[in-house]
C-alpha positions in Angstrom: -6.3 -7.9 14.6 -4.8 -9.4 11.7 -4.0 -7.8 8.4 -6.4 -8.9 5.5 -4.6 -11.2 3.1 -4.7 -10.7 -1.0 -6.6 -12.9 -2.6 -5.1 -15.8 -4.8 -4.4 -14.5 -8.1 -4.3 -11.3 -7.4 -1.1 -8.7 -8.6 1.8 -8.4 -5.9 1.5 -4.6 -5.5 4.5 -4.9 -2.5 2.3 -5.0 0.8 0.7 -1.4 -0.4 -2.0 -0.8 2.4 -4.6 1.4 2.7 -6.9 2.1 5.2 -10.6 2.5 4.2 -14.2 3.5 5.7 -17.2 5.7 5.3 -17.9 9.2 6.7 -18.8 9.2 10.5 -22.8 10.1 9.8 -23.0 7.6 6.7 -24.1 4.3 6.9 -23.7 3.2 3.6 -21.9 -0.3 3.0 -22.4 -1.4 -0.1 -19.6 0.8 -2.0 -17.7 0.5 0.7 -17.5 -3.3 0.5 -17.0 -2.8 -3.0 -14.3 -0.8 -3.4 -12.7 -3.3 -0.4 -13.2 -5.6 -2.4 -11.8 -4.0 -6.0 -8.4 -2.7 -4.0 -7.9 -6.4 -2.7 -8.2 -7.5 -6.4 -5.8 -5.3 -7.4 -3.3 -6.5 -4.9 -3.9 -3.8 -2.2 -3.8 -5.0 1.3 -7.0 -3.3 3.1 -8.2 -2.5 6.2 -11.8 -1.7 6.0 -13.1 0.1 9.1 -16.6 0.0 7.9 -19.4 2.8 8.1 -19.7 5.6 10.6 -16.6 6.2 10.8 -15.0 9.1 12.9 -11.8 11.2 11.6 -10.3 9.8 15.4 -10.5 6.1 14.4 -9.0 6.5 11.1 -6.2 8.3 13.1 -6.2 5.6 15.3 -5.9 2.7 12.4 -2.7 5.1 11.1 -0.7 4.6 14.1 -1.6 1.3 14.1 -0.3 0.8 10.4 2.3 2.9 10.0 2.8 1.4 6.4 -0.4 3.0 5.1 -0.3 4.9 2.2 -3.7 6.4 1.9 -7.3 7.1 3.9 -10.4 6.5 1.9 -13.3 8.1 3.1 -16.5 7.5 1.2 -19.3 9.3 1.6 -23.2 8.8 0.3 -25.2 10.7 2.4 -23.4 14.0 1.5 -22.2 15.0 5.1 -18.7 14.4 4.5 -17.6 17.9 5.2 -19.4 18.2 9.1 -17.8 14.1 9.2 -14.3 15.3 8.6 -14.2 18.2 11.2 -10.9 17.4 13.5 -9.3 16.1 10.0 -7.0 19.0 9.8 -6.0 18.8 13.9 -5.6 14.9 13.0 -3.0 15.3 10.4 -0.9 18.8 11.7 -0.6 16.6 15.1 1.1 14.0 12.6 -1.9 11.3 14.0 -2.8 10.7 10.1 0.3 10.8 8.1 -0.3 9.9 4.9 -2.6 11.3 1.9 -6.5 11.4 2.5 -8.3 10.4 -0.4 -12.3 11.4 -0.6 -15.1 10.4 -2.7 -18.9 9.6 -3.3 -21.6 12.1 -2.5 -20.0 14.8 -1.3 -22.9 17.2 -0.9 -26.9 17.4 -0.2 -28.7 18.0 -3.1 -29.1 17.4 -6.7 -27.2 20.3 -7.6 -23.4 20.4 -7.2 -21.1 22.8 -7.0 -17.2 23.7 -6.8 -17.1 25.2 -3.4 -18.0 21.8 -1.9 -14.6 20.1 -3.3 -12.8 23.7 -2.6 -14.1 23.0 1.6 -13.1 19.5 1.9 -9.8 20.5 0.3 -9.5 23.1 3.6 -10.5 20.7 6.0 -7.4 18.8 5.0 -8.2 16.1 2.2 -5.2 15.5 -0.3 -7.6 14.3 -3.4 -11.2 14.2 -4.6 -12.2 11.5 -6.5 -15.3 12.2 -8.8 -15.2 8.6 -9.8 -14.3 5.2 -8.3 -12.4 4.4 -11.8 -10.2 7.0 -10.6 -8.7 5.6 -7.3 -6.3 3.1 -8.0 -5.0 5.5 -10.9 -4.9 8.7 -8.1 -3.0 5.7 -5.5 -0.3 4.9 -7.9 0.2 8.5 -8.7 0.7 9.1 -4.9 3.0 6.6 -4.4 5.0 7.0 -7.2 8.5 8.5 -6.2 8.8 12.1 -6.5 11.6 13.8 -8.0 13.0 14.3 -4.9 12.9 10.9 -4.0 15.2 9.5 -7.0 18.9 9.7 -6.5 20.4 10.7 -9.6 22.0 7.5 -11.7 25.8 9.3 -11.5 25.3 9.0 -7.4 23.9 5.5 -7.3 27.0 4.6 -9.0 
């Protein structure tokens, strides 16, 4: 399958790729097409595996694209946490290696609380996004270089 190109215009973020879809229950397409659409914008190369998907064909779509730099799972229908069981398995076996965003509706019912972000957090997501606004700020912040990852300016020399 070939990689989605960036669209004319948009900004040259360096072949950045992410791999995007919606919770394995959740057939919700809308925001998902959406967001596809914003990240492409933005200069992100995409590869939208739709709705319903499972935590094994995201794995599968990381070995695939080794590049990737994120997972963005969306969720409406507030199942994400019984969606994302295996999660944890799929990243300790190294099958997702790279930072899994969340975001959405991340619980059933009208009232919220903490302990739902606190789960998806054990089940092995890096960040939870309470808005959409947020994402290609929390992206840049994960692929910004660590401190680690700079060699000093003495060495370089």
């Amino acid at each position: 399958m070939p990689l989605p190109t960036r669209p004319t215009g948009a900004p040259d973020r360096g072949g950045r790729l992410v791999i995007l879809g919606v919770a394995a229950s959740d057939s919700h397409a809308v925001a998902n097409h959406l967001i596809a659409h914003a990240l492409r914008a933005d200069g992100f190369t995409v590869v939208n595996l739709g709705t319903c998907t499972p935590v094994d064909e995201f794995a599968d779509a990381c070995e695939r694209h080794p590049q990737a730099e994120a997972v963005l799972i969306g969720s409406l229908n507030g199942q994400i946490h019984e969606d994302l069981h295996g999660l944890a398995e799929a990243k300790r076996s190294g099958r997702i290696h790279c930072p899994v965003v969340v975001g959405g509706n991340l619980s059933v019912g009208s009232v919220k609380d903490e302990s739902s972000v606190t789960r998806l957090y054990d089940l092995g997501v890096d960040r939870v996004l309470a808005s959409a606004a947020d994402l290609v700020p929390t992206l840049d912040a994960l692929h910004a270089p660590t401190a680690s990852d700079r060699v000093p300016a003495a060495a370089a020399r």
